[in-house]
Backbone as CSV, one residue per row, in Angstrom:
resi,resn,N_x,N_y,N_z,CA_x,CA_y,CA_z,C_x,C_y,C_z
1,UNK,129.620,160.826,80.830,130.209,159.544,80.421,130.205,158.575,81.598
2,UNK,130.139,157.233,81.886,130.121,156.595,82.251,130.892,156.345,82.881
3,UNK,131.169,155.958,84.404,132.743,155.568,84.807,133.433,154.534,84.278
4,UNK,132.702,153.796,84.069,133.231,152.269,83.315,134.036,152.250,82.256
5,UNK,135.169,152.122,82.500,135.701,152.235,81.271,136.344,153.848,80.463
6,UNK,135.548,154.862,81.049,135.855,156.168,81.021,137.536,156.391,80.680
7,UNK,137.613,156.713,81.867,139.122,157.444,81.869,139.628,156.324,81.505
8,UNK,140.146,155.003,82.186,140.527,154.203,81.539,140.802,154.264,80.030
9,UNK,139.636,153.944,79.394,139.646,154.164,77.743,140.669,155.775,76.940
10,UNK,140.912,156.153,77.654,141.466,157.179,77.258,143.067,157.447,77.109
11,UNK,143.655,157.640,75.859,145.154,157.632,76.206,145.630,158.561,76.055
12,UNK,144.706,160.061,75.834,145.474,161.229,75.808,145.592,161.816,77.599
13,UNK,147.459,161.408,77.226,148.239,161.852,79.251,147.461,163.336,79.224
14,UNK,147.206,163.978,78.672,147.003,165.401,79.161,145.471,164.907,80.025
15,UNK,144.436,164.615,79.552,143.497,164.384,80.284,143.907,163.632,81.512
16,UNK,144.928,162.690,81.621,145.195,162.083,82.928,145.998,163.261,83.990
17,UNK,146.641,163.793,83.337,147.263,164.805,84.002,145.775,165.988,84.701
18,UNK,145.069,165.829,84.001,143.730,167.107,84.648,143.179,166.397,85.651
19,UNK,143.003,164.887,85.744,142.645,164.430,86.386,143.279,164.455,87.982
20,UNK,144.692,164.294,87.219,145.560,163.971,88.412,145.533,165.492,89.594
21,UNK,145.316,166.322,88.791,145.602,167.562,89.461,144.538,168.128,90.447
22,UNK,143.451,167.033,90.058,141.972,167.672,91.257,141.920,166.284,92.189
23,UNK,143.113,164.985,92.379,143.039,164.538,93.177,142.656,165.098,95.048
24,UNK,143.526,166.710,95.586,143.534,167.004,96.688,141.773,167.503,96.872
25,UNK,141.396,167.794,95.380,140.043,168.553,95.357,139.329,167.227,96.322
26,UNK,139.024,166.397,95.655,138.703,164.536,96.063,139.093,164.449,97.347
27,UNK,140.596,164.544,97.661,140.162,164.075,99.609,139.999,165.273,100.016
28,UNK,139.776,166.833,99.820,139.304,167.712,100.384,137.448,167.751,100.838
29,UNK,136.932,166.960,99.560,135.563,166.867,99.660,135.179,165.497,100.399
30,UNK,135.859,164.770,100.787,135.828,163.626,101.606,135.978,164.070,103.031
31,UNK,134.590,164.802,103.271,134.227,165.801,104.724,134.532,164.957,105.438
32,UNK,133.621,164.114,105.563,132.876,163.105,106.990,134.025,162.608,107.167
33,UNK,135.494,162.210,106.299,136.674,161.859,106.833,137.590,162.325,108.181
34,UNK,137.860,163.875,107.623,138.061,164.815,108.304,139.223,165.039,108.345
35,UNK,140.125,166.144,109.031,141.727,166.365,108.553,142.470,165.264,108.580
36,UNK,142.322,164.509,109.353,142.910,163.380,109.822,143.292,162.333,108.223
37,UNK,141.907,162.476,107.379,142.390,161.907,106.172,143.467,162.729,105.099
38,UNK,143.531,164.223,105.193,144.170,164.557,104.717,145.672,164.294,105.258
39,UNK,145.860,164.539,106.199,147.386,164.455,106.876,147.972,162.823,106.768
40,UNK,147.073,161.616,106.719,147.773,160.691,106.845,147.705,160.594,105.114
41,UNK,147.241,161.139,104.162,147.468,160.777,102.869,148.229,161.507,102.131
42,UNK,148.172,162.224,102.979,150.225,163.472,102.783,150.855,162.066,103.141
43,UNK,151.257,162.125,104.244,152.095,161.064,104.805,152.193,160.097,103.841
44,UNK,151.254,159.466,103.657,151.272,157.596,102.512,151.838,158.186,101.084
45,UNK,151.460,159.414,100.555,151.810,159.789,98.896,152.906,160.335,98.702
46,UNK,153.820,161.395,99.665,154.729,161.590,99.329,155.878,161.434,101.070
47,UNK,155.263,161.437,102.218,156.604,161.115,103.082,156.999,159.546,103.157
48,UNK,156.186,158.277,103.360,156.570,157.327,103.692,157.477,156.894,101.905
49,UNK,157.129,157.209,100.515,157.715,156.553,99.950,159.283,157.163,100.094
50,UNK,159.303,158.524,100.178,160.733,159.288,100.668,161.623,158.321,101.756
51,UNK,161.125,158.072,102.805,161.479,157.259,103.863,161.987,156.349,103.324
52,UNK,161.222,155.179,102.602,161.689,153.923,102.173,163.215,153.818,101.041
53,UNK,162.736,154.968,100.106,163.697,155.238,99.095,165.124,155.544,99.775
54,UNK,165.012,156.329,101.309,166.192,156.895,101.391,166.929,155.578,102.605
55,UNK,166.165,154.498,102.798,167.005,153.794,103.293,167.739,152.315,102.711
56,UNK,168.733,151.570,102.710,169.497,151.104,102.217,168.717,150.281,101.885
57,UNK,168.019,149.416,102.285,167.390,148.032,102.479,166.037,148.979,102.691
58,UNK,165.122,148.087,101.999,163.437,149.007,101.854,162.524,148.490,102.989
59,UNK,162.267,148.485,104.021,161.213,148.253,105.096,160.175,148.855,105.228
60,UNK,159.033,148.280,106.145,158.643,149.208,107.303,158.578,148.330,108.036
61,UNK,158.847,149.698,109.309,158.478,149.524,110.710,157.112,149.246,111.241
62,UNK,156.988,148.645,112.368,155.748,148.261,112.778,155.104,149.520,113.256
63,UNK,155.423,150.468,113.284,155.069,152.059,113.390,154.314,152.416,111.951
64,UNK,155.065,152.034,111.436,154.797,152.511,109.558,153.404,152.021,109.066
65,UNK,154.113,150.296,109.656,152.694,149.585,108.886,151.729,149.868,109.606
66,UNK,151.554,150.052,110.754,150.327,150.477,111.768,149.606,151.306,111.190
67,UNK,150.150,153.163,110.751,149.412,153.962,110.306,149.555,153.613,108.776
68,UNK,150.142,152.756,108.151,149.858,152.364,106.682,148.132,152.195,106.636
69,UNK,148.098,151.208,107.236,146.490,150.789,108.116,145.755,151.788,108.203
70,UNK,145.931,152.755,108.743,145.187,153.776,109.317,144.533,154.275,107.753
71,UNK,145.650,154.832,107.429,145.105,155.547,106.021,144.935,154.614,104.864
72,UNK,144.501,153.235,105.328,143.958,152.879,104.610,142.912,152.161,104.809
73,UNK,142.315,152.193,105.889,140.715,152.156,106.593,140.150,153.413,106.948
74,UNK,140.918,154.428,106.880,139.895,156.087,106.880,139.947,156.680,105.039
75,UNK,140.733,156.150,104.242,140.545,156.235,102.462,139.533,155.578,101.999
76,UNK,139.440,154.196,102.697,138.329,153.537,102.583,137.409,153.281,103.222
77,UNK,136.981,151.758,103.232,136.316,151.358,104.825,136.755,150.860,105.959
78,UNK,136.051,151.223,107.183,136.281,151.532,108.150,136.619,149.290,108.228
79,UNK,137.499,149.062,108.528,137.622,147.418,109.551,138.780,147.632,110.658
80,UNK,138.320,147.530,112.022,138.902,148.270,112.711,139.431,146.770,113.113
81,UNK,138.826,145.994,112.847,139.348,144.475,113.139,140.528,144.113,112.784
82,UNK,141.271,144.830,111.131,142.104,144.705,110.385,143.166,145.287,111.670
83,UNK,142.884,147.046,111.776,144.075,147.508,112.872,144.411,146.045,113.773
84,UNK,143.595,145.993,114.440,143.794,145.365,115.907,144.599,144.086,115.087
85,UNK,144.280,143.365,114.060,145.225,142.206,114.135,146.925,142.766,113.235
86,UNK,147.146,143.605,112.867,148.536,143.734,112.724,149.430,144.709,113.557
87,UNK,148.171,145.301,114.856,148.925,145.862,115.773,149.712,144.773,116.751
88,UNK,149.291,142.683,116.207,149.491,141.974,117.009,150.879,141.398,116.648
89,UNK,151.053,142.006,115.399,152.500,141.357,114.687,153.439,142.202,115.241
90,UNK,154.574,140.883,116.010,155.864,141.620,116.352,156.759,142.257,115.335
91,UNK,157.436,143.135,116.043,158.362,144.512,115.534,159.424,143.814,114.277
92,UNK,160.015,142.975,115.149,161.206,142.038,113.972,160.646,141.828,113.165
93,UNK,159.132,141.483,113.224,158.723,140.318,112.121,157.909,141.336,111.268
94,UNK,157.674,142.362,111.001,157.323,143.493,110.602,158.540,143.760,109.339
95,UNK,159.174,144.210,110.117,160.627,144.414,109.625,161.303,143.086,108.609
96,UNK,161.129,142.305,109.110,161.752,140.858,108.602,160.792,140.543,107.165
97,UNK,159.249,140.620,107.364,158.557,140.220,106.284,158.454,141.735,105.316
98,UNK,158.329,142.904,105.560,158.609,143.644,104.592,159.735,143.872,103.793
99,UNK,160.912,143.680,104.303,161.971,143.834,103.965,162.071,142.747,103.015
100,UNK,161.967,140.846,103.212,161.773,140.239,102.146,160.747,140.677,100.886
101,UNK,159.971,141.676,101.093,158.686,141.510,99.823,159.411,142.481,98.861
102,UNK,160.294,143.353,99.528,160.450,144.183,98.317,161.848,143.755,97.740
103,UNK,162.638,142.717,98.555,163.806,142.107,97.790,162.747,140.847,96.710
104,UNK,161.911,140.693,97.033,161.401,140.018,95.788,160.544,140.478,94.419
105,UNK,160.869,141.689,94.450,160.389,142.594,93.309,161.405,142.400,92.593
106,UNK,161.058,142.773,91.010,159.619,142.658,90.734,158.537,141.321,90.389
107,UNK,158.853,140.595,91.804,157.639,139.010,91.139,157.035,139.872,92.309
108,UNK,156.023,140.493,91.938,154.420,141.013,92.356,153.970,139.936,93.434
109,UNK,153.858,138.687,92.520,153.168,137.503,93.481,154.061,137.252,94.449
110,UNK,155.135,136.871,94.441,155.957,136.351,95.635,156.237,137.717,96.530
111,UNK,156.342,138.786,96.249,155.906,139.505,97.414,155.022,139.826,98.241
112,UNK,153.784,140.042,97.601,152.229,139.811,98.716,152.194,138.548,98.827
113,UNK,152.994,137.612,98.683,152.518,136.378,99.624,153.619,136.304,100.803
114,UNK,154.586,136.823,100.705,155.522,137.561,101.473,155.128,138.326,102.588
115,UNK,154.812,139.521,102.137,153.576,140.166,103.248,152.609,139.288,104.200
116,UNK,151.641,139.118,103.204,150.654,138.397,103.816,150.969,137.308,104.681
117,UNK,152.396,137.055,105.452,152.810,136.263,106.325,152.836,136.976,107.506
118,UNK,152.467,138.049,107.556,152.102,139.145,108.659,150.759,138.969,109.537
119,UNK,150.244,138.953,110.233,148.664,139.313,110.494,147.904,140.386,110.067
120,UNK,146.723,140.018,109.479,146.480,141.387,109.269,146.128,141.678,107.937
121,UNK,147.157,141.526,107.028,147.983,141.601,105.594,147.390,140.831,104.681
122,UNK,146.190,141.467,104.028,146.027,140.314,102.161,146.682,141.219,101.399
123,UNK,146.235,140.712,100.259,146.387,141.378,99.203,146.507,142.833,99.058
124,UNK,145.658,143.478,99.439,144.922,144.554,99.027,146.100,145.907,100.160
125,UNK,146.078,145.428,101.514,147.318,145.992,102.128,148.692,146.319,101.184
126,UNK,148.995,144.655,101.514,150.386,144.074,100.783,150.562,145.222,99.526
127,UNK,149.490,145.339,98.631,149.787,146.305,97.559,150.180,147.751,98.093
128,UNK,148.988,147.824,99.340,149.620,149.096,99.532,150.979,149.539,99.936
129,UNK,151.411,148.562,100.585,153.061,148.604,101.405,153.772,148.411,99.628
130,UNK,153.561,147.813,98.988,154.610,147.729,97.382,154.568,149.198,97.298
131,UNK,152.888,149.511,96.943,152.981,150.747,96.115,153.681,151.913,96.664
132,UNK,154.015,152.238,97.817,154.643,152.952,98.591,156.201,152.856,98.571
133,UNK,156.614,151.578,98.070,158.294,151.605,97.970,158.201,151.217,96.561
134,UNK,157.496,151.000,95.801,158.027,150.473,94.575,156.667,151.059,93.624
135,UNK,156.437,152.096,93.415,155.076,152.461,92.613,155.297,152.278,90.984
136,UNK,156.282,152.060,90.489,156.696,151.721,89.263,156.009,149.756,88.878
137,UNK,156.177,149.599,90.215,156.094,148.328,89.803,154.555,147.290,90.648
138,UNK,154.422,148.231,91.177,152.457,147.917,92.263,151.774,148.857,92.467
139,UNK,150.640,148.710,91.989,149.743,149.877,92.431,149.035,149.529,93.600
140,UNK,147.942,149.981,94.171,147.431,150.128,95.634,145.978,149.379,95.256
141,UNK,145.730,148.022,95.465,144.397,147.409,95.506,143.083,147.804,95.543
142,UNK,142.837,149.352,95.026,141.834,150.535,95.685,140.342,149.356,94.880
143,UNK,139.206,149.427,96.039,137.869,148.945,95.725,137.398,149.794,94.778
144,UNK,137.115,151.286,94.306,136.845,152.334,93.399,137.465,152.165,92.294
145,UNK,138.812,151.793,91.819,139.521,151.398,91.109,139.226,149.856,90.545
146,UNK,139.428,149.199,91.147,138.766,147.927,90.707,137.011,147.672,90.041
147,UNK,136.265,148.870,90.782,134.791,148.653,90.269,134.554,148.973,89.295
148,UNK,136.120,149.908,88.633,135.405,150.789,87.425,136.313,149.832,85.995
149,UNK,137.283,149.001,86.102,137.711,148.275,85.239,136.999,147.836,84.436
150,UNK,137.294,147.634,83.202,136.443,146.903,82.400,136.926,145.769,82.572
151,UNK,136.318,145.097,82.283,136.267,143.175,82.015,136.987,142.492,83.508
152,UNK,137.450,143.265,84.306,137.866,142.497,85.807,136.814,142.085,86.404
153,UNK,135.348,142.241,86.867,134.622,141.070,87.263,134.523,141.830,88.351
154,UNK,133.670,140.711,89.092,133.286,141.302,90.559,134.764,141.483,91.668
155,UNK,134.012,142.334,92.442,135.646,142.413,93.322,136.144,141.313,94.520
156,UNK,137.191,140.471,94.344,137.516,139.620,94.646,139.000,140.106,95.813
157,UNK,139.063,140.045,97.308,139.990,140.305,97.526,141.131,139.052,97.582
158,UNK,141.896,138.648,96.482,142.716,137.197,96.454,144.035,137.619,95.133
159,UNK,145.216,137.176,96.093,145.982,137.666,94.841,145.475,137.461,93.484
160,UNK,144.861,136.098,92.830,144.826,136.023,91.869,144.685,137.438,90.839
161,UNK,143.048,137.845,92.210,142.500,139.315,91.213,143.221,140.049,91.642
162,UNK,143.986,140.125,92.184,145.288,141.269,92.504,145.857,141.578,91.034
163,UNK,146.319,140.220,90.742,147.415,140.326,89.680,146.847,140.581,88.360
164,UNK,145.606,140.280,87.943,144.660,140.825,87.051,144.013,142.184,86.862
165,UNK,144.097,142.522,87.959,144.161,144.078,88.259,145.471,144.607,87.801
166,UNK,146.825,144.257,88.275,148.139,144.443,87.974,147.848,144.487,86.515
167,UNK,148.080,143.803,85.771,148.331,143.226,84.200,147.419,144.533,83.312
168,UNK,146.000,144.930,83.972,145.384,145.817,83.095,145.885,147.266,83.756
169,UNK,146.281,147.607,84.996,147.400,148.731,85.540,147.863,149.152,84.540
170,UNK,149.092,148.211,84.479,150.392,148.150,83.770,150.584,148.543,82.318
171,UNK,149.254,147.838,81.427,148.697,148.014,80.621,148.522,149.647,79.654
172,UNK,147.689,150.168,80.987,147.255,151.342,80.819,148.682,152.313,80.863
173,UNK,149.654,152.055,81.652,150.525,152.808,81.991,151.736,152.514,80.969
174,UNK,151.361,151.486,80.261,152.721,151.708,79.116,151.888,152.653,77.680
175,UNK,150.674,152.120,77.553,150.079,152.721,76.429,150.286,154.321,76.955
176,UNK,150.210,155.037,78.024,150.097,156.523,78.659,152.146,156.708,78.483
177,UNK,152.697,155.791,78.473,154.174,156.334,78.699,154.377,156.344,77.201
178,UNK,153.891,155.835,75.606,154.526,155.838,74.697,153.732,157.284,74.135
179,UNK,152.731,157.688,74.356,151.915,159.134,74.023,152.520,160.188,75.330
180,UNK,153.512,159.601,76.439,153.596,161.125,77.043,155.399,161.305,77.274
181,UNK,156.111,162.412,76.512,157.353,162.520,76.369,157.877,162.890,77.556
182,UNK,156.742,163.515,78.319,157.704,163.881,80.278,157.122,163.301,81.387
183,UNK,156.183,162.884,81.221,155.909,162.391,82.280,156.098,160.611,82.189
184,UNK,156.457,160.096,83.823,156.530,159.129,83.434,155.734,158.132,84.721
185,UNK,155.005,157.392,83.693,153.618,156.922,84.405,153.727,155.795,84.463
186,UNK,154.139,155.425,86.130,154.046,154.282,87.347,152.591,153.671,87.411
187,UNK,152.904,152.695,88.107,151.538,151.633,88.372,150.725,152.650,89.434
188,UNK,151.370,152.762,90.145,150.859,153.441,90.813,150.206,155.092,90.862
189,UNK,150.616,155.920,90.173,150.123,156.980,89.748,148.758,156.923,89.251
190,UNK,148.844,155.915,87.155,147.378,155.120,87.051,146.488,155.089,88.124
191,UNK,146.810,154.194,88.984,145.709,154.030,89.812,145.091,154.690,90.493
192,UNK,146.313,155.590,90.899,145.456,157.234,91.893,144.797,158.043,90.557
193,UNK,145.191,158.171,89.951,144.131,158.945,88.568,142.786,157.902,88.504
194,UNK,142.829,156.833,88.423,141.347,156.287,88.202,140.737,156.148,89.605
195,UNK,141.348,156.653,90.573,140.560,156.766,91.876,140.207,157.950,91.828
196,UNK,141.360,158.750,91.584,140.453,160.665,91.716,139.174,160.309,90.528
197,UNK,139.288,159.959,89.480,138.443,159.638,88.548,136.922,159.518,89.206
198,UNK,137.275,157.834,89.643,135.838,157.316,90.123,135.259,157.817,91.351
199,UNK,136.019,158.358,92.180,135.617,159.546,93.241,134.826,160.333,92.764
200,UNK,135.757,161.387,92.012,135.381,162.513,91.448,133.434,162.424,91.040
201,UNK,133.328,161.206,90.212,131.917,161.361,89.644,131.083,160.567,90.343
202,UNK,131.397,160.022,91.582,130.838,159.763,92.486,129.842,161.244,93.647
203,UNK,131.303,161.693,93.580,131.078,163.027,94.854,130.304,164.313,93.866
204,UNK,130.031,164.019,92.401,129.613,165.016,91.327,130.511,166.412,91.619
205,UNK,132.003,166.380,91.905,132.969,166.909,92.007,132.732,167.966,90.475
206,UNK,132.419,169.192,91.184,132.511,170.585,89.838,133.811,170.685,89.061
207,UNK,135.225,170.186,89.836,136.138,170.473,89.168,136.431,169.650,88.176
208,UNK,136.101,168.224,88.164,136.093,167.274,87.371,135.911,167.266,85.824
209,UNK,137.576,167.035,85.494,137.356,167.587,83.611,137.127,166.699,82.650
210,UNK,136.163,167.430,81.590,135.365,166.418,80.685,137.177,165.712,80.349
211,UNK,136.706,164.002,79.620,137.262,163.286,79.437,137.499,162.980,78.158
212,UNK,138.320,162.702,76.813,137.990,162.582,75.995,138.598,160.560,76.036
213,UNK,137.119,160.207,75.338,137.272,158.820,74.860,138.669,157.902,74.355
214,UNK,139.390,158.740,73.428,140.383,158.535,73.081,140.080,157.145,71.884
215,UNK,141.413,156.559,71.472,141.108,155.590,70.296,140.418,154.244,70.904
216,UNK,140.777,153.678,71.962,141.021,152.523,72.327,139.876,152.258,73.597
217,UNK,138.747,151.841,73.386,137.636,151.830,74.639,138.032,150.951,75.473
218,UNK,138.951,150.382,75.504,139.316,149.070,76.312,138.118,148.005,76.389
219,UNK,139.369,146.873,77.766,138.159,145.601,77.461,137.118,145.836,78.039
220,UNK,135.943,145.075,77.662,134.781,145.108,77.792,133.895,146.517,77.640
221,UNK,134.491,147.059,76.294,133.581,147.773,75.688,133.529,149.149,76.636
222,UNK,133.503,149.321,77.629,133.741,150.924,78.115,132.037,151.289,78.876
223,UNK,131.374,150.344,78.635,130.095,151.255,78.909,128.726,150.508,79.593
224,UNK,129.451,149.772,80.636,129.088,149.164,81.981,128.330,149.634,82.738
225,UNK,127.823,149.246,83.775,127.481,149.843,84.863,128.604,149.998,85.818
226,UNK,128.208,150.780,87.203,129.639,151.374,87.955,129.972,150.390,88.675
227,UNK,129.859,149.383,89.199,130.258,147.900,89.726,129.818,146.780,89.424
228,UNK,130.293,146.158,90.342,129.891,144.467,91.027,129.751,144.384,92.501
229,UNK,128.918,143.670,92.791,128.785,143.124,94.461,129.838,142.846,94.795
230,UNK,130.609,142.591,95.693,131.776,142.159,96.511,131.302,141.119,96.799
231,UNK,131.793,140.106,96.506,131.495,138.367,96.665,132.265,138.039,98.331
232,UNK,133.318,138.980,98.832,134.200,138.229,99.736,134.540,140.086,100.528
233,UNK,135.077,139.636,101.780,135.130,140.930,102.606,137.551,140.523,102.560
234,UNK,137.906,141.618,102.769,139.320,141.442,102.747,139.358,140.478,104.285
């Protein structure tokens, strides 16, 4: 089946759940990364949102956001340019602009523009720092995720297509919460399932379980090719 539209199109949670479960398979086979990707994506999936949750007021530290960065130029691509300019943002102001983005949840938009008063920081970050304290309500800007959408277009890093990305997320994750009685499916979860997804049949991952279509092919028909050019660099 096609990535396009694939899993996406699908609203039986049990198939998202098979999916979800060969995510470690996915950064295990992401060699050329090396442990280093595994340990900081422990860290980003389940210690830093622990961290945030357990403190009064939701931040990060300029420690935090630094290796936020990290594991999210060794998940993806390498812009080492990105490190160097938010290793330039002072500590307060770290602290000061994260701490406003997540008192402005849930307006999505007025928080990554919040962020993005940082150096360093578009969109595509900014999501990642939400999705980490607030995964109910932002998912993580992933390029793999975005290529495989139906009807979102070429990949654009600008809130606009942020929030268009958001809207078909969200989408997916209420149609998956009224078909699944225990589990309960965040913006952010979605999105790591259609990344193990588009990984998965990228890397021709053996563990990778057939998919069933389900009722609803979503927009733009389901049966695309696997991208668009990137018109713009983050």
């Amino acid at each position: 089946m096609s990535a396009k539209g694939g899993l996406y199109a699908c609203q039986d949670p049990a198939s998202w759940k098979a999916i979800l479960n060969i995510y470690q398979d996915v950064i295990a086979a992401m060699g050329s990364k090396g442990k280093n990707l595994i340990a900081l994506d422990q860290w980003y999936q389940e210690e830093l949102p622990k961290i945030l949750s357990g403190r009064k007021e939701k931040y990060l530290t300029k420690e935090e956001l630094l290796k936020l960065m990290q594991w999210k130029l060794t998940r993806g691509k390498f812009r080492p340019r990105l490190q160097q300019l938010v290793a330039a943002n002072p500590r307060e102001e770290v602290v000061e602009h994260t701490q406003k983005a997540f008192h402005q949840l849930p307006d999505v938009e007025a928080a990554v523009k919040e962020l993005s008063k940082l150096k360093g920081v578009g969109p595509a970050t900014a999501s990642a720092i939400l999705a980490a304290g607030a995964p109910e309500i932002a998912a993580f800007m992933a390029d793999e995720v975005m290529e495989i959408l139906p009807g979102l277009g070429p990949l654009q890093y600008t809130l606009k297509h942020y929030l268009l990305y958001m809207d078909k997320i969200q989408s997916c994750a209420e149609k998956l919460n009224k078909g699944d009685t225990i589990e309960t499916w965040t913006a952010h979860l979605v999105e790591k399932c259609l990344w193990t997804w588009a990984l998965a049949e990228k890397l021709c991952l053996p563990s990778l379980p057939t998919v069933s279509r389900g009722e609803d092919q979503g927009e733009g028909g389901g049966q695309g090719g696997r991208g668009h050019k990137k018109q713009r660099t983050r």
